[in-house]
C-alpha positions as CSV (number, residue, x, y, z in Angstrom):
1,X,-7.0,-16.7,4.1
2,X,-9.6,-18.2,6.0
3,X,-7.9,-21.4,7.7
4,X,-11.4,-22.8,9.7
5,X,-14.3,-22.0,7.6
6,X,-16.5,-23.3,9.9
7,X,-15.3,-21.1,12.5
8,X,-14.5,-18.3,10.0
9,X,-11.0,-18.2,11.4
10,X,-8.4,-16.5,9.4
11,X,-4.8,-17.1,9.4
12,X,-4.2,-13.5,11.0
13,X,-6.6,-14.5,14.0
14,X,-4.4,-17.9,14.6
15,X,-1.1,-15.7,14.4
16,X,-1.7,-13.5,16.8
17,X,-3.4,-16.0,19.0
18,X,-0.4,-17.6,19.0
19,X,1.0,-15.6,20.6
20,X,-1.1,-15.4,24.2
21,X,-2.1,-19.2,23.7
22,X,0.4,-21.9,24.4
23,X,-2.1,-24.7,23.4
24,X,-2.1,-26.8,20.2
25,X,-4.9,-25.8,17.8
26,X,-8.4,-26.6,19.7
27,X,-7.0,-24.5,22.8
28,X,-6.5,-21.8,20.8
29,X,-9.8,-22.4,19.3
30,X,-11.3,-22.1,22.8
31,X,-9.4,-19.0,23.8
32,X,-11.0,-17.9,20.9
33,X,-14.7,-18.7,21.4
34,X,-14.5,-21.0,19.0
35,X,-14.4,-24.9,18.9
36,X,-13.4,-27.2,15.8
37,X,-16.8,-29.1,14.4
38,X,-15.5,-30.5,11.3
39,X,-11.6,-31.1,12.6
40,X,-10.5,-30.8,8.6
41,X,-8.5,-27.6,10.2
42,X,-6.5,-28.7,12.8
43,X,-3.4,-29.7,11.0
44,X,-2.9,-26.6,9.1
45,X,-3.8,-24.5,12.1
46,X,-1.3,-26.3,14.6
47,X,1.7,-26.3,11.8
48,X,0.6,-22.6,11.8
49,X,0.5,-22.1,15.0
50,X,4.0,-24.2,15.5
51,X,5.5,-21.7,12.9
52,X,4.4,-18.8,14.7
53,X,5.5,-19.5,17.6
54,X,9.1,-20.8,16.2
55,X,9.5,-17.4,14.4
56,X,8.7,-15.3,18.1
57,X,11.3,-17.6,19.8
58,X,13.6,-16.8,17.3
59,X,13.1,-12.8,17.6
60,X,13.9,-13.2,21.2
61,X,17.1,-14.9,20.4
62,X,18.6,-12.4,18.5
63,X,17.4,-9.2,20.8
């Protein structure tokens, strides 16, 4: 699902970005060439990027 359509960012691309970016979303944005123009994306991408980063921390836990 594409989560920035202006960007054409997908989900995928913010969930592994996740993982090599500690930023909120517009950091991430930049590490990925992109920047937000619009900013309609932001929330869903940070709550995304939140919950990918929550579910790595809690893989690490348990190993």
């Amino acid at each position: 699902m594409y989560i920035c359509i202006c960007n054409a960012i997908r989900e995928t691309d913010l969930r592994k970005a996740a993982l090599t970016s500690g930023g909120d979303a517009e950091a991430t944005y930049a590490m990925l060439g992109k920047r937000p123009n619009c900013g309609q994306c932001l929330v869903k991408a940070g709550k995304i990027l939140e919950q990918e980063r929550a579910l790595v921390s809690c893989e690490e836990v348990a190993v």
